[in-house]
N, C-alpha and C positions, 0 to 999 in steps of 0.2 A: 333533375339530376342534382341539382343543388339540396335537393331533400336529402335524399342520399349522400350526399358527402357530409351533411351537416352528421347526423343520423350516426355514418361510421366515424367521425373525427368523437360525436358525442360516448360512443363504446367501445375509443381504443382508450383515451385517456385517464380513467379511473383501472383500467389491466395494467396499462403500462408504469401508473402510480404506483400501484399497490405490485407489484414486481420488482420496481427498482425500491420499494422501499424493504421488500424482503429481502434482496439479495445484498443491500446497503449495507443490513444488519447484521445478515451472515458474516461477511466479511468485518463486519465491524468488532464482531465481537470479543475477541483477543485485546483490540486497541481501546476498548469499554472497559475490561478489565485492569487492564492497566492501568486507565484514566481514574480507576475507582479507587487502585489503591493508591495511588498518585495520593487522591482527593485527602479519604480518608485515614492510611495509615502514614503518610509522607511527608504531611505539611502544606501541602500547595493547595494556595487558597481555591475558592470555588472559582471566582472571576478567572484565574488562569486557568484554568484546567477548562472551564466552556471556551476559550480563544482557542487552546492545544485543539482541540475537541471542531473548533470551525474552520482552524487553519487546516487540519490534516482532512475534513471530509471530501472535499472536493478532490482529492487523489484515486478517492475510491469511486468517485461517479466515471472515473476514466472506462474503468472495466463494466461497471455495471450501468450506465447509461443503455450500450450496444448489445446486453444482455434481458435489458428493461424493453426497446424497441423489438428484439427479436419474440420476446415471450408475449409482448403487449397482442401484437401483431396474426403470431399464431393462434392463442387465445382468439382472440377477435371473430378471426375469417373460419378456425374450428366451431366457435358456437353458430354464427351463419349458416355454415353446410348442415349442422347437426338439426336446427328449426328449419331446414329445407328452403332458405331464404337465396342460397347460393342459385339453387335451381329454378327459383320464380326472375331471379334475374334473369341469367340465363334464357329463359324463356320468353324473357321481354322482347329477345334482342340484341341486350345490353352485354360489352363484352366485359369480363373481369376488370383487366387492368384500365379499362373508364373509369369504372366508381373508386379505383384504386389512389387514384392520384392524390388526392389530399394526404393520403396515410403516405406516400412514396415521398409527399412535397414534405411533411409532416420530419423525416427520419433525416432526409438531406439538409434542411435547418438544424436539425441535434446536429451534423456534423460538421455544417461547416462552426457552429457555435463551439463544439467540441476542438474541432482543430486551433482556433485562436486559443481557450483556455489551455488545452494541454500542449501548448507551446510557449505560453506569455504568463498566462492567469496560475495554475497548477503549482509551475516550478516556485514562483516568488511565494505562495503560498506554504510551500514543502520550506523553503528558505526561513520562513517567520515561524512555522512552528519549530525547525531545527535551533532557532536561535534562543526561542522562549523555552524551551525544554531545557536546553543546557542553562538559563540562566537562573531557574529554577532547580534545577541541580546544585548549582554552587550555593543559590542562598541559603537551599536547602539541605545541609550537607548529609541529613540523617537520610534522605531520602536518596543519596548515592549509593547505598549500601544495599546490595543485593546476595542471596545466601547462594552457596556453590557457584560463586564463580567472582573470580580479581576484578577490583573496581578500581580504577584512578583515582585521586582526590590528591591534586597540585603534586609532590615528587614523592607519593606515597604511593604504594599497590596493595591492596588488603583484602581477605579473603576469607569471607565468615563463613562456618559452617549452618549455622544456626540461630535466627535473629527474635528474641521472644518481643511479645509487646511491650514491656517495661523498659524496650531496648538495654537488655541483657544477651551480651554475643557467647558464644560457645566456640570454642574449636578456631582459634584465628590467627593470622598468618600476615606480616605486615612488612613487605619491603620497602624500607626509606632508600630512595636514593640521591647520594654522594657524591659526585663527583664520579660518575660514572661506576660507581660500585654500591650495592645493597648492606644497607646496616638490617638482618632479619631477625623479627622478634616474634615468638609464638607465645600464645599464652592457653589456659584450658577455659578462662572465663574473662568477660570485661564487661566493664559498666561504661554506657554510654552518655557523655550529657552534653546540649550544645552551648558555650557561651556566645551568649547574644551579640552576632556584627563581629567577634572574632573567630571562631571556628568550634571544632570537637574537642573536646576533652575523655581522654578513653585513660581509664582503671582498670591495669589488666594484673590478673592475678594467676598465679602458678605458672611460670616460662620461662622461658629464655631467652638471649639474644646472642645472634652471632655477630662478630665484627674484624675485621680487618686491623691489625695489630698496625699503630700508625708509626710505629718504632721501624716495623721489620716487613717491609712487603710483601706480601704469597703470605706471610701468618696471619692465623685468626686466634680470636679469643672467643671462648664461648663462655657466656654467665649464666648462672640461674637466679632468679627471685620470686619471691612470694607474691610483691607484691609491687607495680612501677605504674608511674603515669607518664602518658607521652600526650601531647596538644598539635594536633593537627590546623594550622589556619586558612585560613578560608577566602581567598581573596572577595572582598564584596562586589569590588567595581566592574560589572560585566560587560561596559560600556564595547570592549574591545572584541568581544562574542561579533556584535553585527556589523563588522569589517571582516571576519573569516572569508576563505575561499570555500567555496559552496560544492557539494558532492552533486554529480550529475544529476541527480535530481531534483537539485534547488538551481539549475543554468537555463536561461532561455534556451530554447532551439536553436537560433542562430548562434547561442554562444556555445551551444556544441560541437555544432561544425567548427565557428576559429577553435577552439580549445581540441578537435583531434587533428587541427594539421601541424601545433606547434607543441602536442604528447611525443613520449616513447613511439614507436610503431608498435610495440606489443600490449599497448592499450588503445589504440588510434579504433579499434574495431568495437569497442565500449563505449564511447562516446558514436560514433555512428547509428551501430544498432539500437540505441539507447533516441538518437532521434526519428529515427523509420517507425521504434515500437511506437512512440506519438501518434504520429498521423496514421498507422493499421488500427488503431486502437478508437479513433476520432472516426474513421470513414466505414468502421466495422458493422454500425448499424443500419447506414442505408443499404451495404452490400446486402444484409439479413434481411431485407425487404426481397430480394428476387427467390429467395429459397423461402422466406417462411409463407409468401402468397401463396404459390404451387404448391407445396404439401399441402398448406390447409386445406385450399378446395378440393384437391382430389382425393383425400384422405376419405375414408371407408365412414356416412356420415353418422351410424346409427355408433360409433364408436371415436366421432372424431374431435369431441375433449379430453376422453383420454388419451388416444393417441398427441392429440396436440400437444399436453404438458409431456408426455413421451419424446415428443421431435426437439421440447426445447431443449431438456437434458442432455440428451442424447448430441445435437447441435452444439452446444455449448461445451459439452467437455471436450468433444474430438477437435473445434477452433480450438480450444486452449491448449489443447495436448500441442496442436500442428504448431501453435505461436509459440509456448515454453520451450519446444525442442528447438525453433527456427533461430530464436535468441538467443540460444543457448549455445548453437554453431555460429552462428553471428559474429558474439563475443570471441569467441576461440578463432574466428580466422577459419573456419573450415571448409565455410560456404561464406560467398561474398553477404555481407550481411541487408543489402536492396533484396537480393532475390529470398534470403534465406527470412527473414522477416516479415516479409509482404505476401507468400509463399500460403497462409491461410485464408489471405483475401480472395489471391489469384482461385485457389480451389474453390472456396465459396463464388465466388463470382463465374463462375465456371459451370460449375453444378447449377445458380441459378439460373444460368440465361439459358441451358438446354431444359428444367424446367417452365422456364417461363414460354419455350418455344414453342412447348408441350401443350398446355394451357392455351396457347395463344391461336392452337388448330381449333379448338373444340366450341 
């Protein structure tokens, strides 16, 4: 027996590798992009942008670990059935869930490991990259500037239409605020330059500015110019970024719970849901052990690796569809968010113990 456990622990491991590394990348791929132009069009050195890069990964093992165990899994006990190796067991004697246990013990380790990181390990992680990103921003300041759509930068809001490489801006729109009121300035072009450890310096040419008449309240002045400079500065010292209060994603678990008994009540349900989704997410994998065993082996075998990558897709989008919707009443107070979150374990766990019940006649 111990042959066989060696044997399946040796031919889940390189599936379940190469699974969570494809579905790592999937998902990764938007946050690569970004990091690329971070890298190279933005300023930020390499060494930050690999920490953004280690800090933010482990968010995404949250999902695709329980995705990794599920495919590794299926895969596995589908190539079995397919070399008729399910049926020489079988035949020995030997009942499925015997040789099973390594891969069952295998999936309950990812979770209880899971459970600590995506309560302890995750959040503080999400916290160091939230903080190195924004302090990266500030020192960065060319690299705040994003095209179609208002950027902050200290009591300024600006909004470039058009950002060329020479950082020459097109089309932009710049409210300073005063004292609770916008001094706004448009311009058709600007020249971007940063003075080093002080801030931007913008050359804007052909615009206007509107201003509030300091004479006469409710009046405005409107100017035209050809040609003005305005210097945006920059504060250097970030020191005060990692004292922030942290968005639900960078809060231990524990500190979710005190932080929704002493919120609003009409956010008390976002900090909840927000801890449930943790632990469904942490224990999703070993759940996907009672459903992905039963399919494989009874799966049809002269067809059962393609069916198997079939069951994971298939598997994995209907849990997410059930988890997206469940959190998504959660947050709103719709459904209590215990039941309304946990609601796609319950089904899978459901579905697998009547298959496994199934299995477990034969």
């Amino acid at each position: 027996m111990k042959i066989i456990h060696r044997y399946l622990l040796k031919e889940f491991f390189p599936k379940f590798l190469t699974s969570l590394s494809v579905f790592t990348f999937i998902l990764l791929m938007d946050l690569l992009f970004d990091l690329s132009d971070l890298l190279l069009n933005k300023g930020a050195s390499l060494i930050n942008t690999i920490k953004l890069f280690i800090y933010i990964l482990p968010s995404f093992f949250m999902f695709t670990i329980p995705m990794s165990i599920l495919s590794g899994t299926i895969l596995l006990f589908s190539r079995l059935n397919e070399d008729n190796e399910i049926i020489a067991i079988r035949t020995s004697g030997t009942k499925i869930f015997t040789i099973t246990k390594p891969i069952i013990i295998v999936s309950l380790f990812f979770s209880l490991i899971m459970l600590y990181c995506n309560s302890s390990v995750i959040p503080k992680l999400n916290s160091k990259f939230k903080t190195l990103y924004y302090q990266i921003m500030y020192k960065n300041p060319i690299a705040q500037l994003s095209e179609n759509k208002f950027v902050q930068i200290q009591n300024y809001d600006i909004y470039v239409n058009d950002i060329s490489r020479n950082n020459t801006l097109k089309n932009i729109i710049i409210y300073k605020w005063k004292d609770d009121l916008p001094i706004i300035t448009t311009a058709e072009t600007a020249e971007m330059s940063v003075v080093e450890d002080k801030g931007i310096l913008l050359r804007l040419y052909n615009g206007k500015t509107l201003q509030e008449n300091s004479n006469r309240i409710g009046e405005f002045n409107l100017s035209n110019f050809s040609e003005n400079e305005m210097f945006i500065e920059i504060i250097q010292n970030t020191d005060f970024l990692a004292n922030r209060e942290g968005g639900m994603r960078e809060l231990k678990s524990k500190d979710l719970l005190k932080k929704s008994k002493i919120v609003a009540p009409e956010f008390k349900n976002f900090y909840i849901t927000e801890f449930h989704l943790r632990n469904v997410l942490a224990t999703a994998g070993f759940i996907f052990m009672f459903v992905a065993i039963p399919l494989s082996v009874n799966t049809n075998k002269k067809r059962a690796k393609t069916l198997g990558i079939t069951n994971v897709v298939i598997i994995i989008f209907v849990y997410y569809m059930i988890l997206v919707t469940g959190t998504t009443l959660g947050k709103r107070g719709i459904f209590n968010p215990l039941i309304a979150v946990w609601l796609p374990n319950i089904i899978v766990g459901f579905t697998g113990l009547l298959l496994t019940l199934n299995v477990s006649r034969k």
